[in-house]
Structures are given as structure tokens and as C-alpha cells.
N, C-alpha and C positions, 0 to 999 in steps of 0.2 A: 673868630669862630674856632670852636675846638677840634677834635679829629672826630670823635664822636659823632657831633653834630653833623660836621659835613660828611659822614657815614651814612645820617639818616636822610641828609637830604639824598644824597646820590642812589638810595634803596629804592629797588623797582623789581618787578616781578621779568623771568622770565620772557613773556610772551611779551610785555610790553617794550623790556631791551631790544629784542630782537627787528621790530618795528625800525628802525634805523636805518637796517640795512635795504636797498634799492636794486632794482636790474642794475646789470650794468658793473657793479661794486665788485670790488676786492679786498676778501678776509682773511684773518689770519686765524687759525682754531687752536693755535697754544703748538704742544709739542710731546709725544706720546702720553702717557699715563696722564697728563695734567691736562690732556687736549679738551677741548668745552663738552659737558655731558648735557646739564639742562637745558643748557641754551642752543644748543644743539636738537637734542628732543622740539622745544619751541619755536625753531628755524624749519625745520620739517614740516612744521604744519603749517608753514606759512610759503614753503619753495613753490608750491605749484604757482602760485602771483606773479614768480618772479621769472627772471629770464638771463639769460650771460651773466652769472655771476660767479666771481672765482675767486678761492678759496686755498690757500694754501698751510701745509702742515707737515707731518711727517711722524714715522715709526709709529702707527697705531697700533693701539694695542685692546681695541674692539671696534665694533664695527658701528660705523656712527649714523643716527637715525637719517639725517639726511640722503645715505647710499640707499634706501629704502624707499624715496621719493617714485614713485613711477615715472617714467618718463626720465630719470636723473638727468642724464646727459644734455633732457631739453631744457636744464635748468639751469646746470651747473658742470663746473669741472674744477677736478679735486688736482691740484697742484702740489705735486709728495716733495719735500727737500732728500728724505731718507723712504724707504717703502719696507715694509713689512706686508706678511702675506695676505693679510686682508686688501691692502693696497692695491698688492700685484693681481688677483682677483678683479680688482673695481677697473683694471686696464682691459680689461677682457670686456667688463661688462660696458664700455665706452665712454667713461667718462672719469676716468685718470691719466695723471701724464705723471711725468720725471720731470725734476729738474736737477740737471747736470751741474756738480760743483765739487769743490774740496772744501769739507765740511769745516776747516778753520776760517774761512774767507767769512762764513754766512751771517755775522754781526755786519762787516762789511757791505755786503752784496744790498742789508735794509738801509743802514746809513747811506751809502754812496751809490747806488745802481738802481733800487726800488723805486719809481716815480708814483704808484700809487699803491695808496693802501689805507682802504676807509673805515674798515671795523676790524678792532683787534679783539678777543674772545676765548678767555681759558679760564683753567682751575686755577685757583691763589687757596693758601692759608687762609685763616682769620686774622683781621689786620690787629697788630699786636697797639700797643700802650703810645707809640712814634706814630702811628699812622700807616704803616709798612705794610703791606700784603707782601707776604714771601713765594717766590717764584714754584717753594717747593721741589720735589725731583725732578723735575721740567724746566730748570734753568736755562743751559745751554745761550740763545740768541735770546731771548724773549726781552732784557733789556732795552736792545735794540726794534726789539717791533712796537716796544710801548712808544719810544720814542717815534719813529717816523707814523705810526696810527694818528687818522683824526679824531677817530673815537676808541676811545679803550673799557672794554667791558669786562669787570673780573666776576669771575663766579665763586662763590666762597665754599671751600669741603672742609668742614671741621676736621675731616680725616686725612691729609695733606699733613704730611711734615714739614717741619721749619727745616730747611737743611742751611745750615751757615756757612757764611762763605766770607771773601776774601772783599768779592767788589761784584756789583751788577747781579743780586741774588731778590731782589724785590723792587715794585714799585710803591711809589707812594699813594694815599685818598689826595691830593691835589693834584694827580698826574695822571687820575681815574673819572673817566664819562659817569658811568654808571657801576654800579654795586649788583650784584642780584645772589640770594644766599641760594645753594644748588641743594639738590639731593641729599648731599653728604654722603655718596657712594662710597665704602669700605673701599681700601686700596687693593684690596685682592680681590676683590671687583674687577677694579680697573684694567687687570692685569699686569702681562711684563715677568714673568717666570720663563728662564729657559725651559727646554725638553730634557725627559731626565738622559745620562748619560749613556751613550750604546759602547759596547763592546770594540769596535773601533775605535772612538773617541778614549774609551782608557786606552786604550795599546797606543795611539797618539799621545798622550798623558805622561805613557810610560817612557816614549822618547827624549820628549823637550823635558822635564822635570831636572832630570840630572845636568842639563845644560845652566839653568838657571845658579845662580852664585849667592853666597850671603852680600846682602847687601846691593841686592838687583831692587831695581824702581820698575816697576812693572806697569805693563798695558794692557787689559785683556778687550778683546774685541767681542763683538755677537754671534752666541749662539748656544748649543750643547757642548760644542768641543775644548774652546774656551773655558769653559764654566769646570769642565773636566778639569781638565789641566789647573784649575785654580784650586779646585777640591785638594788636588792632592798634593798640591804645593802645601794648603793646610795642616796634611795628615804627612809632612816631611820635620827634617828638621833642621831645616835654612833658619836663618836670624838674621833682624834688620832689615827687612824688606821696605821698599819703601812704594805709593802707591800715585801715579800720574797718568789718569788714563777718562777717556772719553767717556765711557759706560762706565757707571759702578754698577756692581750686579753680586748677587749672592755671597757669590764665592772669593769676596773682600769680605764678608762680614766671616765666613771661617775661618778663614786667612789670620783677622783680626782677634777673632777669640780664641784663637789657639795659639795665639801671640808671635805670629811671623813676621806682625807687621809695626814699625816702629818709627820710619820714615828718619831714622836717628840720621844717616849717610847723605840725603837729600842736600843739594849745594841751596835750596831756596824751600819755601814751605815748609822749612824743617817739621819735623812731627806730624803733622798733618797730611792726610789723601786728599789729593786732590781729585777733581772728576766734574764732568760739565753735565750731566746728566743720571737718571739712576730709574732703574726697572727691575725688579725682582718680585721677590713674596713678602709676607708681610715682614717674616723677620727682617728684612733688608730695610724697610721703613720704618719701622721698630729703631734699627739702628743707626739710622741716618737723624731724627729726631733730633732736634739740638743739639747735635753732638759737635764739641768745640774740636775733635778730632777728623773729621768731616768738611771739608773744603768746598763748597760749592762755586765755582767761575765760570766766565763767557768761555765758551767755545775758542774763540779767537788768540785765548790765553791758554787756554790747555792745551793744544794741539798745533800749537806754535812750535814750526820744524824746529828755527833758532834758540828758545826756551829748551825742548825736549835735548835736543843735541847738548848740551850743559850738564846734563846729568848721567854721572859716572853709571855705567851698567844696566842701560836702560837698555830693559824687555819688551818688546813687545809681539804679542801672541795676536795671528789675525785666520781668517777662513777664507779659502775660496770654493769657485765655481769650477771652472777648469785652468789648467796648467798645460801649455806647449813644450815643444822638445826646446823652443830656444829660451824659453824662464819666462818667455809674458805669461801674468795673472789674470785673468777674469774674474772678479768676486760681485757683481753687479748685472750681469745679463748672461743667458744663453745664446748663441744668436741674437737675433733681435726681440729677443723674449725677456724682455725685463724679469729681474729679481728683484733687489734690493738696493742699492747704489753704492757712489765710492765710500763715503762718510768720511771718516779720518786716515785709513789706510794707507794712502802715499804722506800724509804727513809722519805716520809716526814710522813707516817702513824707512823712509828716509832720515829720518831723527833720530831713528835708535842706529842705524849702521854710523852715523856720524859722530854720535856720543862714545866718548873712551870704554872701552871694554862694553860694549851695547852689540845687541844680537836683534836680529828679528826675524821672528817665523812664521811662513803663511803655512796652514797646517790646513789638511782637508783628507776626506778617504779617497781607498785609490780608484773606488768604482759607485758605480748607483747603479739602483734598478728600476727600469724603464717605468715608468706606470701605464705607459700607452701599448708598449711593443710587450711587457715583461722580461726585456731581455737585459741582461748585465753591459752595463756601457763605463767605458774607462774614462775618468776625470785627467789621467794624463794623456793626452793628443795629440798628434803630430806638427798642429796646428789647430790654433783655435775656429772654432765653430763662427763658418760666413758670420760676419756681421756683431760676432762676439767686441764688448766695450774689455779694451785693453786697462784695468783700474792700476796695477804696477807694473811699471816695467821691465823689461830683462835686465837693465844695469842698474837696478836699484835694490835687486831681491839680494837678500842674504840665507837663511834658510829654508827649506821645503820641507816638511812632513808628511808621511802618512802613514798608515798603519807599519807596512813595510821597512820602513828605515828611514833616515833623515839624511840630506844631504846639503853641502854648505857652495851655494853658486856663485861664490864671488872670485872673479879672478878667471874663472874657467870659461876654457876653449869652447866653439860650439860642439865640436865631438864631445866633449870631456861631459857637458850640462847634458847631452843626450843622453850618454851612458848614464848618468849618474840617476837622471830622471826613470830611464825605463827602469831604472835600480827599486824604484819607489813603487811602480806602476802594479796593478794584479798582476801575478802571474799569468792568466791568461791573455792578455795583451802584448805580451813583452815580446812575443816571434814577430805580432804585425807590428808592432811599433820601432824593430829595427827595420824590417823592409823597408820604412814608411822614411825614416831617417836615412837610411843607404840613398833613396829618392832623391832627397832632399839635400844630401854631398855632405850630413854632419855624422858618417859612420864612418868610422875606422873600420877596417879588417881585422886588426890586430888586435880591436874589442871584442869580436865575434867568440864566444865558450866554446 
């Protein structure tokens, strides 16, 4: 039988795929932007039938018909590897969880830890000339969930880019339940555009940039601030940059046309970005398009501490929630108020301090404004917030940002990281956050202005 063929045999409509799945079942919905749209639409009309059924996914980047179900919760629960704010949303409305991990494990955690998992369900490519459905900007684990799936459902976007990769960037039609051709949703649809850049985020921009070296491998992590800081690495003029990082996101593709990027220095991948994932606008899909410059790999390989620690000058730029006077990070919850989760952050925080001439910074503003109170609250603390998840630790941070000044915690005393941190912190905060540290036995006197 040809690929073709067994194309047409496995072609089924939406609403009939979806029929497979049973109370009780556990699914998988792909992995942001490539997460299941029609089949998802056609799973909604059929949840109220169902009952315990759980679903796991992560980083959405719109809001899936099924959260719309009435009753959701009586139906289902959405299972986040990563959460984004619609996610964090669906925890409020009862029926989302977290699942706690370091996001290089998560090939891992389906091969070896996963005991079930009965319907697998995302966007693919159109399958090429081999038979191949490409995983598209949604790579990351998906290898691994075709394989432990009983049933594996692809949905076909003509609008999905091919993004080429290395190893584990597509499955095959022999390794495919069913076919079903989707919407063909525009990718800017889909979403996946950070926020544009605030005035804090440049003045952060403006600190880490000059630290960066010709010939730094860079990481950037999720969000506006990031994205900042990559803008303007583009509109610098570094050379030889070379690109190993979780997210690809926009501001690699400026990066790239402004020619900063050449991955010449790289001890492995030479020439080539690598990236386990990818969410922007279109231009970024645009550019990820078959592009033989363009690396697409498992998760487990990019974000590999030992891998990352091999390469000379590696960057990497992350975000937090809040920061303590003793260096632990939060970038995953408030208290017990979920945000977003760990994702890669201890791995590459650890892999860049380990790699020769490698820097890493958690970059964040020094304050927010309450939406509840209106009032201005400090991101640097005395201590984190009851119940706040520790994502890096105090003996792994190497630098802090924020609009304020940056400051480098390795090595240093607990007096010495307090001073340095209320160094960062709004002005306003900085009288009670020496009290707070005097409390606390990490104040010197002899630091007092």
C-alpha cells in the first residue's frame, strides 16, 4: 500500500474521530499553537456524554472549545504541563491543575512514568511525499506522546510550517489511528505573539545587552521582557551569536535578519538554532518554514543541563514572579496562586552558570500594580509569599535584573545578596526592606547610607 492510500483509508471527519474517546480516558491535545482546534470544536459537542475524562497539554494560546462545555469540571480536567493565562483562568473556574516538572524530563515522564494515555490529538503539517506529518512549531515532546498513545489522531493545517529538525520532528501515516483534515486556521490565529515591549522591559534591555559577548549562544525565555532584550541585541552590534534555547520567538527572527546570528562558535549544531518549540506572529512562521537553518528537537535534547553546560558563553535570559532577600526565585506561582510553571528555567539557570564564560539572568520589574488593592507592591521581598513555589534556587542564581540596576549573586554573603538586592528593588520599598532584613540578621550596619 502506498502513503497516499493509507492516507485515504485513515481520513475521517472530525466528529467521527472524536467518537473514540470514552469517560474515564486520557488525552493528550498536542502542545501550544499546534494544540487540536477541530477536533477539539468536535469533542465539545460530544463532552456533555462524557464524564472523568483527562486531558493533558500546555502553553495555550486560545481558549479551547471544550473550557466552554457547561458544567466543565463535570466532565473533564485540563491537565497543564506549562500554563499560560488562559490556563491559569480555567484553575479559578475548577477544572485545571498543574503538573509539576522540569521541562527537559517531559519525553521522559511519557516513555517511562505515563501508565495511560488513550487518545493523542493535535495539529500536524500536511503529510509530505515519505508519509511524514511534521510536528510543526509544536514539537517539543510530541514524539514521545505519539509513541506511548493507543490511538493517535492528527489534524491536518495546511498553515503549520514544516520546521526541520535534527530527530523526533514528525510522525509517520503508519504510526497514525486516524487522519482528519482541520479548519486550516491561519497561524496568527492561533496565536503566540508576546506583549509589545513597556518601558521597564527596555531599561531592562538596556542593562543585560552590554553584558552579552560576541559569540554568546543564547536562551531567551517567555514573555515581553525577553523579547525586549532580543529586539535589541538585533539593533546592536554583536556577531556570531549562536541560538540554543526552549522557545523560538520573534525576536530570533530579528536577531537573524540583521545578521547577529550565525551559530559559527557552537561546539555541536554548528550553524543551525536550535529550539524545541516556537510561538510568535506570522513572520516567525514565515521564517521557521523549511528553513535548513532552523533546528527543531525533543525537549529532552535542548534543554539538557550537560549539553547546554558545553557551550562556550551561553546566555540565558529568564523572568520572574518574585525574588527574596536570600536569591530564591519564584517565576511559577504567587502564593498558592498558580501562574505559569517551571518549564526550562533550572535547567538552563544551571547550564549557563556551568558553561565557560556563560552568564544567566532572571530579569523581572522592581514592582507591580495591585489590580485588586491598586496599590504598588514590590517584586523584591523579604521573603517569599506563604506558600510561593521556589522554581530557582538561591545557590544557582547568577544574575538579577531589573529596571534599577543588575546585580551578580554568586559568591555573596547573605548580608552582601540583601544589600545588593534592595539595590534593585523600587525606591519605595528599600527603607522597609532593610527593617525587614535587620529582622531577619542578613543587615549589616555598616550598610546602612
Amino acid at each position: 500500500m502506498n502513503f497516499q492510500e493509507e492516507y485515504r483509508q485513515k481520513l475521517t471527519t472530525a466528529d467521527e474521530a472524536v467518537k473514540v474517546v470514552q469517560s474515564g480516558n486520557w488525552l493528550d491535545y498536542g502542545w501550544t499553537v499546534c494544540s487540536a482546534n477541530a477536533l477539539d470544536k468536535a469533542l465539545a459537542a460530544r463532552m456533555g456524554e462524557l464524564k472523568d475524562v483527562n486531558i493533558r497539554g500546555g502553553i495555550l494560546t486560545r481558549r479551547p472549545a471544550i473550557f466552554d462545555v457547561p458544567d466543565a469540571a463535570g466532565h473533564f480536567a485540563w491537565n497543564s504541563w506549562h500554563m499560560s493565562g488562559i490556563e491559569r483562568k480555567a484553575i479559578k473556574e475548577g477544572f485545571a491543575y498543574y503538573i509539576p516538572l522540569r521541562y527537559s524530563e517531559l519525553p521522559g515522564y511519557y516513555r517511562d512514568c505515563i501508565q495511560t494515555l488513550d487518545v493523542a490529538m493535535f495539529q500536524v503539517a500536511p503529510m509530505d511525499e515519505h508519509g511524514w506529518f511534521n510536528f510543526g512549531p509544536g514539537g517539543s515532546h510530541m514524539k514521545a506522546v505519539c509513541e506511548c498513545a493507543k490511538t493517535v489522531i492528527v489534524e491536518v493545517n495546511k498553515n503549520i510550517p514544516v520546521c526541520l529538525g535534527g530527530f523526533e520532528n514528525g510522525v509517520h501515516i503508519s504510526d497514525v489511528t486516524m487522519v482528519v483534515e482541520g479548519e486550516n486556521p491561519p497561524m496568527e490565529i492561533l496565536g503566540g505573539g508576546a506583549a509589545p515591549a513597556s518601558e521597564v522591559d527596555l531599561a531592562v534591555a538596556n542593562l543585560v545587552v552590554p553584558e552579552i559577548e560576541d559569540g554568546a549562544c543564547l536562551q531567551l525565555g517567555i514573555g515581553s521582557m525577553p523579547s525586549a532584550i532580543g529586539k535589541m541585541i538585533a539593533e546592536s552590534d554583536l556577531k556570531d551569536l549562536g541560538v540554543h534555547t526552549e522557545m523560538y520567538v520573534d525576536a530570533f527572527v530579528d536577531m537573524s535578519m540583521a545578521g547577529r546570528i550565525t551559530g559559527a562558535r557552537k561546539p555541536f549544531d554548528r550553524g543551525r538554532q536550535t529550539y524545541a518549540f516556537a510561538a510568535g506572529t506570522q513572520k516567525l512562521y514565515d521564517f521557521l518554514n523549511n528553513n535548513p537553518e532552523c533546528m527543531a528537537a525533543p525537549v529532552n535534547y535542548v534543554n539538557d543541563i550537560a549539553r547546554v553546560s558545553q557551550i562556550d558563553k551561553f546566555t540565558s535570559i529568564n523572568g520572574a514572579v518574585d525574588i527574596d532577600l536570600f536569591g530564591q526565585v519564584s517565576s511559577e506561582s504567587s502564593g498558592v496562586n498558580h501562574i505559569s510553571g517551571a518549564g526550562g528555567q533550572q535547567d538552563f539557570v544551571m547550564g549557563a552558570y556551568l558553561a565557560k564564560g556563560g552568564k544567566s539572568f532572571i530579569c523581572c520589574s522592581s514592582s507591580f500594580l495591585d489590580k485588586k488593592s491598586g496599590q504598588l507592591k514590590s517584586r523584591i521581598r523579604p521573603t517569599l509569599v506563604e506558600g510561593s513555589v521556589v522554581t530557582a534556587t538561591r545557590t544557582n542564581l547568577h544574575w538579577i535584573v531589573t529596571e534599577y540596576g543588575k546585580f551578580n549573586v554568586k559568591g555573596k554573603s547573605t548580608w552582601e545578596r540583601a544589600e545588593g538586592l534592595i539595590g534593585l528593588a523600587h525606591p519605595q520599598f528599600r527603607e522597609e526592606l532593610i527593617a525587614e532584613a535587620e529582622k531577619m540578621h542578613i543587615w549589616r550596619r555598616s550598610n546602612k547610607r
